[in-house]
C-alpha positions, 0 to 999 in steps of 0.5 A: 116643522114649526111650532106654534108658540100660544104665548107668542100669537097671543102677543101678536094679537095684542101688538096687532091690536094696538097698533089698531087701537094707537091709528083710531086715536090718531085719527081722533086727535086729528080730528079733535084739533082741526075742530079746535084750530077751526072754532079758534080762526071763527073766533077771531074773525080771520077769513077763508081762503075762498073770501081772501080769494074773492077780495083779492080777485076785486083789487087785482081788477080795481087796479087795473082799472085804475091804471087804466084810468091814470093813463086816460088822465096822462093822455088828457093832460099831455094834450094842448088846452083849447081854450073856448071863445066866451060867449058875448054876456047879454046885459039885462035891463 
């Protein structure tokens, strides 16, 4: 049969109640950091991932249209200029 030591259960409790006491205060400095590191990027004006998102979905488009564009402009150029007849200038009395 086995005996239960008090000493050792009582030193059980307390590694077991430590090892409570060590996660709750990780937790906490996790927390406590994330804070910080969040307050310190507000503070310098850095932008959020939605707004980088954002920005960089409106220059993807604007560069397209632009492409776009350029090719407009290539086909426009590479066509023969057809020149206008001048219309006869009336003179005035």
């Amino acid at each position: 049969m086995q005996t239960r030591n008090k000493v050792l259960d009582d030193i059980s409790h307390l590694f077991t109640n430590a090892m409570g006491v060590a996660q709750g205060a990780k937790d906490e400095a996790n927390t406590a950091m994330k804070s910080w590191v969040d307050r310190w990027m507000a503070d310098r004006d850095f932008v959020s991932r939605e707004e980088f998102d954002a920005v960089r979905a409106m220059a993807q488009k604007a560069r397209e249209e632009n492409e776009a564009l350029k090719a407009r402009l290539d086909a426009l150029e590479s066509k023969p200029a057809v020149k206008k007849k001048a219309a006869p200038r009336s003179k005035k009395a």
